[in-house]
N, C-alpha and C positions, 0 to 999 in steps of 0.2 A: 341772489345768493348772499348770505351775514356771513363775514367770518367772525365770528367773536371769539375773543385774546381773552383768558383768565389766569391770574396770577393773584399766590398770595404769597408773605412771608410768615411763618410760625416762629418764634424765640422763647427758648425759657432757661430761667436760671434756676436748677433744683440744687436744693438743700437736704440732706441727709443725718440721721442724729439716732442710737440706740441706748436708749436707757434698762438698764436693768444690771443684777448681778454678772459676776464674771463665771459663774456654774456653767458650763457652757447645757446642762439639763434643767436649768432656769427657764422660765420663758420672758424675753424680751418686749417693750412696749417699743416700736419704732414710731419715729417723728419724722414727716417730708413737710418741706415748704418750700412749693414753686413760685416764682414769678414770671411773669408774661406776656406774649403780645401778641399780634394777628392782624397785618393791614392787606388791603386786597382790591381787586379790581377786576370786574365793576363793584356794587357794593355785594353780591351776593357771597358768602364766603363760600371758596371751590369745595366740593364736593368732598373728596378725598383729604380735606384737611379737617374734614368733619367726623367721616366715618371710623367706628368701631371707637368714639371720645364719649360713647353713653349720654348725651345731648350739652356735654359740658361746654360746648363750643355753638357760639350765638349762627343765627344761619345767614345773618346779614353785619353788613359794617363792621370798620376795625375797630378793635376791641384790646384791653390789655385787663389781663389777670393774675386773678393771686387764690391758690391752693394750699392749703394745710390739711394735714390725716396722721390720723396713731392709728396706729393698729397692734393688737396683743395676737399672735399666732401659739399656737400649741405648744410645748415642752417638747424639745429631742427627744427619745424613746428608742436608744441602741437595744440590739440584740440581747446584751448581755443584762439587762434589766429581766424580771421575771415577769410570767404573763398576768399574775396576780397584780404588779405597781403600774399606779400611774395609769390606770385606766381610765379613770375620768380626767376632765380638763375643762376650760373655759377659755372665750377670747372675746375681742369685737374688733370692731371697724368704726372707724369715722373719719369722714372725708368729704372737704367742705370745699368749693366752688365759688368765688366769688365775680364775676366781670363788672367791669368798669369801659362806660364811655357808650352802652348797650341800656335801651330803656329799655324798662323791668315791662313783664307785662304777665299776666294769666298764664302764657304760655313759655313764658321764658322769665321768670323771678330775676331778682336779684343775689339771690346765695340759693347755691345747690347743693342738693345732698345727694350723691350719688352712693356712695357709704353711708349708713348709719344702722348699725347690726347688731345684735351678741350672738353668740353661739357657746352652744355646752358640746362634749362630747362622751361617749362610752364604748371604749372598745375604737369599735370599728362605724357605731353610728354617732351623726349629727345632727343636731336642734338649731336651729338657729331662726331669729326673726329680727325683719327690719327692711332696708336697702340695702341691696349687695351687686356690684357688679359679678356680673357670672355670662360665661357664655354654656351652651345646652345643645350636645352633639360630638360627633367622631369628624377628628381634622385638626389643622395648626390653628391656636387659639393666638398667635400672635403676629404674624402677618396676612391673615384670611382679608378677604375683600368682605368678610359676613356673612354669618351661617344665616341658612334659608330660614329653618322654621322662628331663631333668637339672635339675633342681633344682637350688637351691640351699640346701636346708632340710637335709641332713647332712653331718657331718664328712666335707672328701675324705680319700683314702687313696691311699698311696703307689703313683705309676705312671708308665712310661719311655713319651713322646710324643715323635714324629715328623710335625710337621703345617707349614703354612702358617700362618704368624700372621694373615695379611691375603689381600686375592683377591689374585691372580696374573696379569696381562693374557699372553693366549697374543699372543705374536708376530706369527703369518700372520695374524690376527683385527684388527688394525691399533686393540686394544683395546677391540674391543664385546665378545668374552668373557672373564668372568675367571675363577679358579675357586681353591678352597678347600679343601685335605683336611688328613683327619689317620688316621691307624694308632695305636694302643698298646696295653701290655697294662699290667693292676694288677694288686695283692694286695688281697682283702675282710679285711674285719677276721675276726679268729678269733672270733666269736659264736654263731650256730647251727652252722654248717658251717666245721669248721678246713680251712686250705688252700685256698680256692678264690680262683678268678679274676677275673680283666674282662679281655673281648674289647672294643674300641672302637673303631669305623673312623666317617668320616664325608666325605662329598664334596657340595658347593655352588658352582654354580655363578651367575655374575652378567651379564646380556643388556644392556649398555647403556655404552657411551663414556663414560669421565669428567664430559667437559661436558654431557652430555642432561642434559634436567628429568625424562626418567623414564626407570626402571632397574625391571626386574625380576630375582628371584631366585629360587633354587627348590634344594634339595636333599634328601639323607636323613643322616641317622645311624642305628646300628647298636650296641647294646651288648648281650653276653652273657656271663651270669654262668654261671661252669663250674667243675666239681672240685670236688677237698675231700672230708671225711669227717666223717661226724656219726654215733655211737652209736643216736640214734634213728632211723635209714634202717635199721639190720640187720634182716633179717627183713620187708622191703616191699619191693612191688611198684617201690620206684623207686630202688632201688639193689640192687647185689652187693658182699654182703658190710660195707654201710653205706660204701662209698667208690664214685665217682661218676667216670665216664671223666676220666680226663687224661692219654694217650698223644698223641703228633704225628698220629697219624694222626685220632683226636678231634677234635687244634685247629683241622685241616685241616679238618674237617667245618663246625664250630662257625661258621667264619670266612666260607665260603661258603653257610653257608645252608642246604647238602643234608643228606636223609636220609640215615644212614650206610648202608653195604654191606648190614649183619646187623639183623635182628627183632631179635635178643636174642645173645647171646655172654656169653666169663667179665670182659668189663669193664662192661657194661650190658644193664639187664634190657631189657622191653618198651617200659616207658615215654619212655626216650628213643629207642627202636630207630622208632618209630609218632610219634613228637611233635618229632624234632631232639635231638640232645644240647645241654643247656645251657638258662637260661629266656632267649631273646631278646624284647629290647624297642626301642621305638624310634620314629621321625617321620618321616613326609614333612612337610616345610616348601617355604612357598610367602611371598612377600611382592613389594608392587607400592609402589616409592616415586616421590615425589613430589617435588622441590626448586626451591622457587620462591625469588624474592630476598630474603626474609624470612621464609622459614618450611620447612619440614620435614613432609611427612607420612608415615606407614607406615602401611600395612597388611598382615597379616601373618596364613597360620594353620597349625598347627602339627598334622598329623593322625597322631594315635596311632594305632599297631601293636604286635602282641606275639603274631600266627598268622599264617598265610597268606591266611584274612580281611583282614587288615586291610591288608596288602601289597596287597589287589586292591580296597580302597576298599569292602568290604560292609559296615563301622562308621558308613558317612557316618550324621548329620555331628559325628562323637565329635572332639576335640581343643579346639586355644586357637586362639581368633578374636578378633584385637588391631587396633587402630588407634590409631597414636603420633604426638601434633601437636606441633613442635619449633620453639620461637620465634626464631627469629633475631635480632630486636633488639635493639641495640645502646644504644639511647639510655636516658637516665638520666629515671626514672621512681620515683611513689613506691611506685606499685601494679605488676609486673610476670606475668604467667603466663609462664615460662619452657618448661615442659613439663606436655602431660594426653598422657594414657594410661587407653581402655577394655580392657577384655580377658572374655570371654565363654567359658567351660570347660564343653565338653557332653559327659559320659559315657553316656546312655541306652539308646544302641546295643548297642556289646559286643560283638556278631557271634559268632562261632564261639564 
Protein backbone atom coordinates (compact mmCIF):
# COMPACT_ATOMS: atom_id res chain seq x y z
CA UNK A 1 0.00 0.00 0.00
CA UNK A 2 1.45 4.08 -1.11
CA UNK A 3 0.13 6.56 0.94
CA UNK A 4 0.77 9.60 -1.19
CA UNK A 5 0.50 13.22 0.70
CA UNK A 6 -0.51 16.09 -1.87
CA UNK A 7 -0.41 19.67 -1.09
CA UNK A 8 -0.28 22.82 -2.82
CA UNK A 9 -0.33 26.48 -1.96
CA UNK A 10 -2.46 28.93 -4.35
CA UNK A 11 -1.72 33.10 -3.74
CA UNK A 12 -2.90 35.91 -5.53
CA UNK A 13 -2.86 39.44 -5.26
CA UNK A 14 -6.00 40.94 -7.58
CA UNK A 15 -6.23 44.31 -8.62
CA UNK A 16 -9.48 46.04 -9.55
CA UNK A 17 -10.03 49.32 -11.62
CA UNK A 18 -13.51 50.82 -13.56
CA UNK A 19 -13.18 53.14 -16.00
CA UNK A 20 -15.92 54.84 -17.64
CA UNK A 21 -18.39 57.72 -16.98
CA UNK A 22 -20.17 58.35 -13.86
CA UNK A 23 -23.94 57.81 -15.73
CA UNK A 24 -24.55 55.05 -13.67
CA UNK A 25 -26.66 53.86 -17.64
CA UNK A 26 -23.04 54.29 -19.16
CA UNK A 27 -21.44 51.15 -19.73
CA UNK A 28 -18.26 50.60 -18.04
CA UNK A 29 -14.75 49.01 -19.33
CA UNK A 30 -13.45 47.06 -16.11
CA UNK A 31 -9.60 46.45 -15.64
CA UNK A 32 -8.32 43.16 -13.31
CA UNK A 33 -4.64 42.49 -12.65
CA UNK A 34 -3.72 39.38 -10.69
CA UNK A 35 -0.63 38.22 -9.53
CA UNK A 36 0.40 34.89 -8.49
CA UNK A 37 1.69 31.68 -7.51
CA UNK A 38 1.22 27.79 -7.06
CA UNK A 39 4.00 25.62 -5.32
CA UNK A 40 3.14 21.99 -4.62
CA UNK A 41 3.93 18.46 -3.78
CA UNK A 42 4.81 16.10 -5.46
CA UNK A 43 5.31 17.95 -8.77
CA UNK A 44 1.88 17.15 -10.17
CA UNK A 45 -0.28 20.22 -9.21
CA UNK A 46 -3.48 18.72 -7.03
CA UNK A 47 -6.40 18.23 -8.82
CA UNK A 48 -8.73 20.56 -7.29
CA UNK A 49 -6.43 23.49 -7.51
CA UNK A 50 -6.99 23.02 -11.18
CA UNK A 51 -10.45 22.40 -11.55
CA UNK A 52 -13.19 24.74 -13.05
CA UNK A 53 -9.58 27.51 -13.70
CA UNK A 54 -10.55 26.74 -17.70
CA UNK A 55 -6.69 25.16 -18.10
CA UNK A 56 -5.14 28.53 -16.78
CA UNK A 57 -3.33 26.49 -14.29
CA UNK A 58 -0.11 24.41 -15.54
CA UNK A 59 -0.79 20.42 -14.50
CA UNK A 60 2.73 20.16 -13.15
CA UNK A 61 5.26 22.21 -11.12
CA UNK A 62 5.26 25.37 -9.24
CA UNK A 63 4.48 28.15 -11.12
CA UNK A 64 3.84 32.00 -10.45
CA UNK A 65 1.50 34.22 -12.58
CA UNK A 66 0.34 37.13 -13.87
CA UNK A 67 -3.39 37.86 -15.36
CA UNK A 68 -4.81 40.98 -16.85
CA UNK A 69 -8.66 41.38 -18.59
CA UNK A 70 -11.08 44.32 -19.60
CA UNK A 71 -13.99 43.52 -20.16
CA UNK A 72 -17.12 46.14 -21.46
CA UNK A 73 -20.61 44.56 -20.20
CA UNK A 74 -23.96 46.06 -21.31
CA UNK A 75 -25.64 49.35 -20.16
CA UNK A 76 -28.07 49.27 -17.05
CA UNK A 77 -31.65 49.19 -18.76
CA UNK A 78 -34.18 50.13 -15.61
CA UNK A 79 -37.62 49.78 -15.89
CA UNK A 80 -38.50 53.05 -16.46
CA UNK A 81 -36.45 53.38 -19.75
CA UNK A 82 -39.01 52.58 -22.77
CA UNK A 83 -38.98 49.30 -24.62
CA UNK A 84 -38.23 51.16 -27.90
CA UNK A 85 -34.14 52.65 -26.06
CA UNK A 86 -31.33 51.10 -25.85
CA UNK A 87 -32.10 48.01 -27.46
CA UNK A 88 -29.09 47.31 -29.18
CA UNK A 89 -25.56 47.23 -27.20
CA UNK A 90 -22.05 45.96 -27.73
CA UNK A 91 -19.32 44.51 -25.34
CA UNK A 92 -16.10 42.19 -25.23
CA UNK A 93 -13.78 40.33 -23.17
CA UNK A 94 -10.17 39.89 -22.91
CA UNK A 95 -8.27 38.03 -20.61
CA UNK A 96 -4.81 37.07 -20.77
CA UNK A 97 -2.95 34.29 -18.77
CA UNK A 98 0.56 34.54 -18.51
CA UNK A 99 2.72 31.66 -16.29
CA UNK A 100 6.20 31.91 -15.56
CA UNK A 101 8.84 29.27 -14.21
CA UNK A 102 6.38 26.37 -16.67
CA UNK A 103 7.90 25.37 -20.19
CA UNK A 104 5.73 26.43 -22.86
CA UNK A 105 4.76 23.59 -24.98
CA UNK A 106 1.96 22.71 -27.75
CA UNK A 107 -0.07 21.99 -25.10
CA UNK A 108 0.46 24.36 -22.65
CA UNK A 109 1.76 28.02 -24.35
CA UNK A 110 3.06 30.56 -22.75
CA UNK A 111 0.07 33.28 -22.65
CA UNK A 112 -3.34 32.24 -22.67
CA UNK A 113 -6.43 33.42 -23.89
CA UNK A 114 -9.17 32.20 -22.07
CA UNK A 115 -11.11 35.49 -22.98
CA UNK A 116 -10.87 37.00 -26.16
CA UNK A 117 -14.65 37.86 -27.61
CA UNK A 118 -17.05 40.61 -28.83
CA UNK A 119 -20.50 40.39 -28.60
CA UNK A 120 -23.49 42.60 -29.91
CA UNK A 121 -26.90 42.49 -28.65
CA UNK A 122 -30.86 43.03 -29.49
CA UNK A 123 -33.39 42.88 -27.42
CA UNK A 124 -33.19 39.91 -25.63
CA UNK A 125 -30.71 38.06 -28.37
CA UNK A 126 -26.89 37.78 -28.44
CA UNK A 127 -24.02 37.43 -31.15
CA UNK A 128 -21.12 37.07 -29.89
CA UNK A 129 -17.60 35.29 -31.33
CA UNK A 130 -14.19 34.55 -29.92
CA UNK A 131 -13.21 32.75 -26.54
CA UNK A 132 -15.35 33.05 -23.74
CA UNK A 133 -15.43 31.20 -20.55
CA UNK A 134 -19.16 29.88 -20.04
CA UNK A 135 -20.39 26.92 -18.34
CA UNK A 136 -23.74 25.05 -20.25
CA UNK A 137 -26.33 23.59 -17.94
CA UNK A 138 -28.88 23.81 -14.81
CA UNK A 139 -26.90 24.03 -11.32
CA UNK A 140 -24.48 26.40 -9.05
CA UNK A 141 -21.92 27.76 -11.60
CA UNK A 142 -19.63 28.63 -8.86
CA UNK A 143 -18.77 26.11 -6.49
CA UNK A 144 -19.86 22.88 -8.79
CA UNK A 145 -17.04 20.21 -8.68
CA UNK A 146 -18.14 20.41 -12.95
CA UNK A 147 -20.87 19.96 -15.07
CA UNK A 148 -20.92 16.61 -16.84
CA UNK A 149 -21.65 17.39 -20.38
CA UNK A 150 -19.10 21.38 -20.15
CA UNK A 151 -16.77 21.98 -17.93
CA UNK A 152 -14.80 24.09 -17.07
CA UNK A 153 -11.37 22.42 -16.70
CA UNK A 154 -10.11 23.26 -20.57
CA UNK A 155 -8.94 26.15 -22.55
CA UNK A 156 -12.20 27.42 -24.55
CA UNK A 157 -11.74 27.78 -28.34
CA UNK A 158 -12.82 30.04 -30.69
CA UNK A 159 -16.79 30.07 -31.63
CA UNK A 160 -19.59 32.15 -33.31
CA UNK A 161 -22.98 31.96 -30.70
CA UNK A 162 -26.34 32.89 -31.16
CA UNK A 163 -28.30 32.41 -27.88
CA UNK A 164 -30.45 33.91 -25.20
CA UNK A 165 -28.26 35.30 -22.45
CA UNK A 166 -31.20 34.98 -19.96
CA UNK A 167 -34.93 33.10 -20.02
CA UNK A 168 -37.25 34.78 -22.20
CA UNK A 169 -40.92 35.10 -20.81
CA UNK A 170 -43.16 33.95 -23.82
CA UNK A 171 -45.93 36.61 -24.02
CA UNK A 172 -49.36 34.57 -24.33
CA UNK A 173 -47.92 32.60 -21.04
CA UNK A 174 -48.53 35.82 -19.09
CA UNK A 175 -44.91 34.60 -17.84
CA UNK A 176 -45.10 31.22 -16.15
CA UNK A 177 -42.91 30.04 -19.27
CA UNK A 178 -39.65 31.17 -20.10
CA UNK A 179 -37.15 29.64 -22.04
CA UNK A 180 -33.42 29.64 -23.16
CA UNK A 181 -31.53 28.61 -26.21
CA UNK A 182 -28.48 28.92 -27.92
CA UNK A 183 -26.96 27.50 -31.78
CA UNK A 184 -23.18 27.65 -32.59
CA UNK A 185 -20.59 26.26 -34.17
CA UNK A 186 -16.43 26.18 -33.10
CA UNK A 187 -12.99 25.40 -34.23
CA UNK A 188 -11.16 22.38 -32.02
CA UNK A 189 -7.79 22.98 -31.47
CA UNK A 190 -5.38 21.29 -34.25
CA UNK A 191 -4.15 18.41 -31.76
CA UNK A 192 -4.97 14.90 -32.74
CA UNK A 193 -7.50 15.66 -35.45
CA UNK A 194 -6.59 18.96 -37.69
CA UNK A 195 -9.75 20.73 -38.77
CA UNK A 196 -12.43 19.72 -36.88
CA UNK A 197 -15.59 21.07 -35.26
CA UNK A 198 -18.25 21.86 -32.54
CA UNK A 199 -21.82 21.38 -33.20
CA UNK A 200 -23.67 23.13 -30.10
CA UNK A 201 -27.22 23.70 -29.67
CA UNK A 202 -29.04 23.84 -26.32
CA UNK A 203 -32.81 24.68 -25.25
CA UNK A 204 -34.13 25.29 -21.35
CA UNK A 205 -36.97 25.87 -20.42
CA UNK A 206 -38.31 27.68 -16.95
CA UNK A 207 -42.33 26.65 -15.37
CA UNK A 208 -42.97 29.22 -12.87
CA UNK A 209 -43.93 33.33 -12.65
CA UNK A 210 -41.30 35.70 -11.45
CA UNK A 211 -42.96 36.05 -7.91
CA UNK A 212 -43.66 32.13 -7.17
CA UNK A 213 -41.29 30.67 -4.32
CA UNK A 214 -41.12 27.75 -6.53
CA UNK A 215 -39.83 27.47 -10.12
CA UNK A 216 -38.85 24.49 -12.02
CA UNK A 217 -36.49 23.92 -14.97
CA UNK A 218 -35.72 21.37 -17.23
CA UNK A 219 -33.74 21.25 -20.43
CA UNK A 220 -30.94 19.55 -22.79
CA UNK A 221 -27.83 20.58 -24.56
CA UNK A 222 -26.22 18.98 -27.50
CA UNK A 223 -22.65 19.04 -28.48
CA UNK A 224 -20.77 17.38 -31.49
CA UNK A 225 -17.44 17.12 -32.42
CA UNK A 226 -17.11 16.48 -36.28
CA UNK A 227 -14.43 16.78 -39.23
CA UNK A 228 -10.95 17.02 -39.58
CA UNK A 229 -8.12 14.84 -40.61
CA UNK A 230 -5.63 13.01 -38.85
CA UNK A 231 -2.60 10.71 -40.47
CA UNK A 232 -3.48 8.12 -37.91
CA UNK A 233 -7.19 7.27 -39.17
CA UNK A 234 -5.67 6.14 -42.87
CA UNK A 235 -6.03 2.73 -43.31
CA UNK A 236 -9.02 2.28 -40.42
CA UNK A 237 -12.18 1.33 -40.04
CA UNK A 238 -13.28 4.98 -39.04
CA UNK A 239 -12.32 7.09 -41.61
CA UNK A 240 -11.74 7.40 -45.60
CA UNK A 241 -8.70 8.04 -46.58
CA UNK A 242 -7.85 9.57 -42.85
CA UNK A 243 -10.40 12.66 -43.19
CA UNK A 244 -13.76 12.42 -41.60
CA UNK A 245 -17.25 13.80 -43.16
CA UNK A 246 -17.61 17.52 -43.31
CA UNK A 247 -20.04 18.26 -46.39
CA UNK A 248 -23.43 20.25 -45.63
CA UNK A 249 -25.15 17.43 -46.15
CA UNK A 250 -22.93 15.83 -42.85
CA UNK A 251 -23.77 19.03 -40.78
CA UNK A 252 -27.28 18.36 -41.70
CA UNK A 253 -27.07 15.10 -40.28
CA UNK A 254 -24.83 15.73 -37.38
CA UNK A 255 -27.17 18.61 -36.25
CA UNK A 256 -30.39 16.55 -36.01
CA UNK A 257 -29.37 13.51 -34.70
CA UNK A 258 -30.18 11.11 -37.66
CA UNK A 259 -28.34 8.32 -39.23
CA UNK A 260 -27.05 9.44 -42.53
CA UNK A 261 -28.83 8.09 -46.00
CA UNK A 262 -25.65 5.59 -46.70
CA UNK A 263 -23.87 2.33 -44.49
CA UNK A 264 -20.75 3.45 -45.88
CA UNK A 265 -19.90 5.81 -49.07
CA UNK A 266 -16.45 7.87 -50.47
CA UNK A 267 -16.82 10.47 -47.41
CA UNK A 268 -17.48 7.67 -44.54
CA UNK A 269 -16.81 4.32 -43.77
CA UNK A 270 -19.11 2.09 -41.51
CA UNK A 271 -18.41 3.50 -38.57
CA UNK A 272 -20.15 6.57 -38.73
CA UNK A 273 -22.60 5.18 -41.37
CA UNK A 274 -24.11 2.49 -38.10
CA UNK A 275 -22.99 4.99 -35.10
CA UNK A 276 -24.10 8.90 -36.38
CA UNK A 277 -21.54 11.04 -37.94
CA UNK A 278 -19.49 12.80 -35.37
CA UNK A 279 -18.91 11.80 -31.39
CA UNK A 280 -22.12 13.48 -29.69
CA UNK A 281 -22.35 14.22 -26.16
CA UNK A 282 -24.55 15.90 -23.81
CA UNK A 283 -27.41 16.32 -20.70
CA UNK A 284 -30.80 16.26 -19.88
CA UNK A 285 -30.88 18.86 -16.89
CA UNK A 286 -33.52 18.98 -14.49
CA UNK A 287 -33.60 21.44 -11.37
CA UNK A 288 -36.49 22.39 -8.76
CA UNK A 289 -35.88 25.87 -6.76
CA UNK A 290 -36.90 27.12 -3.89
CA UNK A 291 -37.00 31.03 -2.80
CA UNK A 292 -37.88 31.94 0.51
CA UNK A 293 -37.17 35.46 2.16
CA UNK A 294 -33.80 34.67 3.30
CA UNK A 295 -32.56 31.94 1.56
CA UNK A 296 -32.10 30.21 -1.69
CA UNK A 297 -32.23 26.42 -2.47
CA UNK A 298 -31.54 24.38 -5.71
CA UNK A 299 -31.71 21.18 -6.57
CA UNK A 300 -30.48 20.21 -9.47
CA UNK A 301 -29.34 16.93 -11.70
CA UNK A 302 -27.67 16.79 -14.70
CA UNK A 303 -28.06 13.34 -16.70
CA UNK A 304 -25.39 12.32 -19.09
CA UNK A 305 -25.80 11.14 -22.67
CA UNK A 306 -23.47 10.25 -25.50
CA UNK A 307 -25.83 7.11 -27.55
CA UNK A 308 -29.28 6.51 -27.93
CA UNK A 309 -29.11 4.89 -24.37
CA UNK A 310 -28.77 7.40 -22.67
CA UNK A 311 -31.30 9.73 -24.64
CA UNK A 312 -34.00 7.12 -23.39
CA UNK A 313 -32.68 7.21 -19.76
CA UNK A 314 -31.06 3.31 -19.73
CA UNK A 315 -27.85 4.98 -17.87
CA UNK A 316 -30.06 5.91 -14.72
CA UNK A 317 -28.79 6.93 -12.46
CA UNK A 318 -25.35 8.18 -14.31
CA UNK A 319 -24.93 12.11 -13.97
CA UNK A 320 -24.44 15.20 -11.21
CA UNK A 321 -26.91 15.29 -8.51
CA UNK A 322 -26.42 18.91 -6.65
CA UNK A 323 -28.26 20.76 -3.95
CA UNK A 324 -27.28 24.61 -3.62
CA UNK A 325 -28.24 26.49 -0.22
CA UNK A 326 -28.04 30.36 -0.87
CA UNK A 327 -28.04 32.72 2.14
CA UNK A 328 -29.83 35.74 1.72
CA UNK A 329 -28.77 37.76 4.77
CA UNK A 330 -28.07 40.80 4.98
CA UNK A 331 -27.04 41.68 8.30
CA UNK A 332 -23.60 42.18 9.65
CA UNK A 333 -22.22 39.35 11.36
CA UNK A 334 -18.92 38.07 12.45
CA UNK A 335 -19.27 34.37 11.47
CA UNK A 336 -21.48 34.34 8.03
CA UNK A 337 -22.22 30.91 5.62
CA UNK A 338 -23.12 32.63 2.52
CA UNK A 339 -23.26 29.66 0.17
CA UNK A 340 -22.82 25.30 0.57
CA UNK A 341 -23.16 23.39 -2.16
CA UNK A 342 -23.30 19.12 -2.25
CA UNK A 343 -22.87 17.62 -5.56
CA UNK A 344 -22.96 13.62 -6.02
CA UNK A 345 -21.29 12.35 -9.84
CA UNK A 346 -22.37 8.64 -10.52
CA UNK A 347 -20.87 7.04 -13.68
CA UNK A 348 -21.57 3.09 -13.01
CA UNK A 349 -24.17 2.61 -15.33
CA UNK A 350 -22.78 3.43 -18.95
CA UNK A 351 -25.42 1.62 -20.88
CA UNK A 352 -25.00 0.94 -24.44
Amino acid sequence: MRLLYRSGIFFFLVIHSVTGQQNPLSPATRHTVEVGGLTATPAHTPFWLRTNQYGTVPPRGSFGTVRAGAHRDYRVRPDSIGKGTGRFDWGFGLFAVANVGVLPSANNPAVLLPDAYAKVKFGWLELYGGNRREVTGLGDTTLTSGFVAWSGNALPFPKIQLHTPDFVPLGFTKGLLALRAGYAHGWLANSYVRGSYLHQKYLYGRLGKPAWKVRFYAGLNHQVQWGGRADYLVNTILSVDGSLPTSFRDYVSLVTGRYPGDIQNDRFTGFDGENRIGNHVGSYDFALEWRGRTSNWLFYHQHLYEDASGLAFRNLPDGLTGLRFLNGQTADAAFRVQRVVLEWVNTTNQSG
